[in-house]
N, C-alpha and C positions, 0 to 999 in steps of 0.2 A: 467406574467404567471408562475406557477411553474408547474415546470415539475417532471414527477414521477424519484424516487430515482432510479438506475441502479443498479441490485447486483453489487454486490465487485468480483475481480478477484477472489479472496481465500475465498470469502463465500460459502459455499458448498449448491449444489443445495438440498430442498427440495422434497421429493415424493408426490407430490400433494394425495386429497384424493378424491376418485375414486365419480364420478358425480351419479347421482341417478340411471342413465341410464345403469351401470356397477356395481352395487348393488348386492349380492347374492340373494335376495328375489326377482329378474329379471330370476334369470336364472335357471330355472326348472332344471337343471344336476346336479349343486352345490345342490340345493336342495333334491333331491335326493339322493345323495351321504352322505349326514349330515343327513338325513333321517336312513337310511337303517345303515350306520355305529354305528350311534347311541344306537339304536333298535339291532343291532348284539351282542353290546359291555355288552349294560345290559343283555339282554338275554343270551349270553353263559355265565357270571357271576352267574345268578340266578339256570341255570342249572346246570351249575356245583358243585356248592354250594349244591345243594339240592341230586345232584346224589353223593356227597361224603360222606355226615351225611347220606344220608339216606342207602346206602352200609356198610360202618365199623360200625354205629350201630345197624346193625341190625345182629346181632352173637349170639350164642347160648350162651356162656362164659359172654356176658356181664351181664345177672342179675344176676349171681354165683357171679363173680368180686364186683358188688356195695353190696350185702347180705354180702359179706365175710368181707366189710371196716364198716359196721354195726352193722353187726351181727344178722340181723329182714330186713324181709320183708318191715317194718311198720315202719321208721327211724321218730325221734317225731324232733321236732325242727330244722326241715334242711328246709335251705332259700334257694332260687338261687343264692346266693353268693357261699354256702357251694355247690352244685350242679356245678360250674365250678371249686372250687377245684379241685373237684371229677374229673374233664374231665381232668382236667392238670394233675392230679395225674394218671389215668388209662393209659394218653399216647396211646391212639386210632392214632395208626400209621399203613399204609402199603407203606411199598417200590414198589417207581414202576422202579426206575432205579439210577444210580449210579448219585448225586446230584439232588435227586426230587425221596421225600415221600410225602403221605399223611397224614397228623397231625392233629384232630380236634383242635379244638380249637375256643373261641369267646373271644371278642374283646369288652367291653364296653365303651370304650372312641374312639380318635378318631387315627389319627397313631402312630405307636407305641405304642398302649394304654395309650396314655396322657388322664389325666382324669382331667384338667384343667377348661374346660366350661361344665354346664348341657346340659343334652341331648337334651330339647327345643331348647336351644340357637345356638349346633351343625347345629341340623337341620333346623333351622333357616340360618343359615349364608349357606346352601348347597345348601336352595332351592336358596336363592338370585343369590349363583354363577350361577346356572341350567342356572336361565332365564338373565342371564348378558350373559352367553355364547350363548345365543339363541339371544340375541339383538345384539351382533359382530358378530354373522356369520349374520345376515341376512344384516349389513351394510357394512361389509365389501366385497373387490375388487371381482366380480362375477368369477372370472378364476383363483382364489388362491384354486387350490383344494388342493394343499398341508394342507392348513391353516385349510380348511373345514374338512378335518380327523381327523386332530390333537383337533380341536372342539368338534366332533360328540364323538372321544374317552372320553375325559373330561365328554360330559355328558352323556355318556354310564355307564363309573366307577363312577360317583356322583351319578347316579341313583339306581344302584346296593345296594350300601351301605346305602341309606338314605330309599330306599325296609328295609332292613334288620331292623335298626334302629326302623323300625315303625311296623312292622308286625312280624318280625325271631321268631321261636320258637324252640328250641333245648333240649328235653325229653331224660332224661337215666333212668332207671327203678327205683321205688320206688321213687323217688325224684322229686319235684316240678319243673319244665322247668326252661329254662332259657331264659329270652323272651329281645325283642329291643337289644339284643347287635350282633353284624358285627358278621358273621361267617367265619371265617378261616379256610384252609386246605393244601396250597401248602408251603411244608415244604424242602427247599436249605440248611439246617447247613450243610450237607456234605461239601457243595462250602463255611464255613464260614459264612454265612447268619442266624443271629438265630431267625430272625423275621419269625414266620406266618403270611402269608398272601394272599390274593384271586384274582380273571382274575379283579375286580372294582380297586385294588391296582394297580393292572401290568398295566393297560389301561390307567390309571391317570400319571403314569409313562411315559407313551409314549406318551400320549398325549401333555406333557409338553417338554418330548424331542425334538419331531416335532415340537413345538412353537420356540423351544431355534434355530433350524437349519434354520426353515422360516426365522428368525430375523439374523442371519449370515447370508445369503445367501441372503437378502435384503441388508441389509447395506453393504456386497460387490460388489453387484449390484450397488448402489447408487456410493460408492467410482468409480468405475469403468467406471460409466459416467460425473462423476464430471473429471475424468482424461483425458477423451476424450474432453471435452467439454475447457477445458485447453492448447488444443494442437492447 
């Protein structure tokens, strides 16, 4: 008869993976909570977004500004390309406090305005992460609510920007909109930082952070009982 192989002293124990019955898609809280975070993260992105173009352009100075880069009401041959010139060039800023103005600005690639893949293809590979992040939360351990934020953030900022991507439209007078590119506003060069960029940017940010600390804070876990279990 053989008998089953016995770990090794120094093989370190595995985290088993959680049985069906311990599932996020089990426990209405985790659900919830990847719910509403979610839904918080895109919506105060979209609103903010929309309450910041729609404040600094709306000024009395701004159609004098684009008339006077013209010189006519009625500018012939201006693209949307030449239309965010325009925004980069008028510099639509307000300070609101020492390291944080607001800066319009749009974005037609994807961060840092890397313009490397079509816009199809962006969104293409966004929607896919969307619903890959919908299929680990719902299989992953039902009382990792750390995990389940750090998710819900991911597809709060994915969704923000791939909104923008598909619908955005960004109008300065006389001149043809600027449509599907990311809309920017929160502007740190004070702090060094020369990138614009939005709450879908910051959220991606931390959603990814909180991945990185789950995964410390498991594997010192793991260490931690492997060293118990050695004693």
């Amino acid at each position: 008869m053989i008998l089953p192989r016995s770990p090794r002293a120094n093989e370190p124990s595995r985290p088993s993976a959680p049985s069906p019955l311990n599932r996020a898609y089990r426990n209405g809280w985790a659900i919830a909570l990847f719910a509403v975070l979610a839904i918080f993260a895109g919506a105060s992105d979209l609103w903010t977004k929309h309450l910041a173009f729609t404040r600094l352009l709306d000024t009395p100075s701004l159609p004098r500004k684009v008339e006077a880069l013209f010189g006519t009401t009625q500018p012939t041959d201006v693209t949307p390309q030449i239309t965010r010139q325009v925004l980069q060039h008028l510099h639509i800023t307000k300070r609101i406090c020492f390291g944080l103005s607001f800066t319009l600005s749009t974005n037609p690639g994807v961060v840092f305005g890397i313009r490397w893949f079509p816009l199809w293809l962006v969104n293409l590979i966004t929607v896919f992460m969307m619903l890959f992040v919908i299929g680990f939360f719902l299989f992953c351990e039902s009382r990792h609510y750390w995990l389940h934020a750090a998710l819900a953030l991911l597809m709060g900022g994915a969704f923000g920007n791939l909104y923008d991507r598909l619908v955005s439209c960004v109008a300065l007078p006389y001149l043809p909109p600027i449509r599907y590119h990311v809309r920017d506003f929160i502007d740190c060069s004070d702090l060094g930082y020369k990138w614009v960029f939005n709450l879908s940017d910051a959220w991606l940010v931390v959603g990814v952070a909180m991945i990185l600390l789950y995964w410390v804070w498991m594997n010192r876990n793991a260490r931690q009982t492997d060293a118990a279990k050695k004693k």
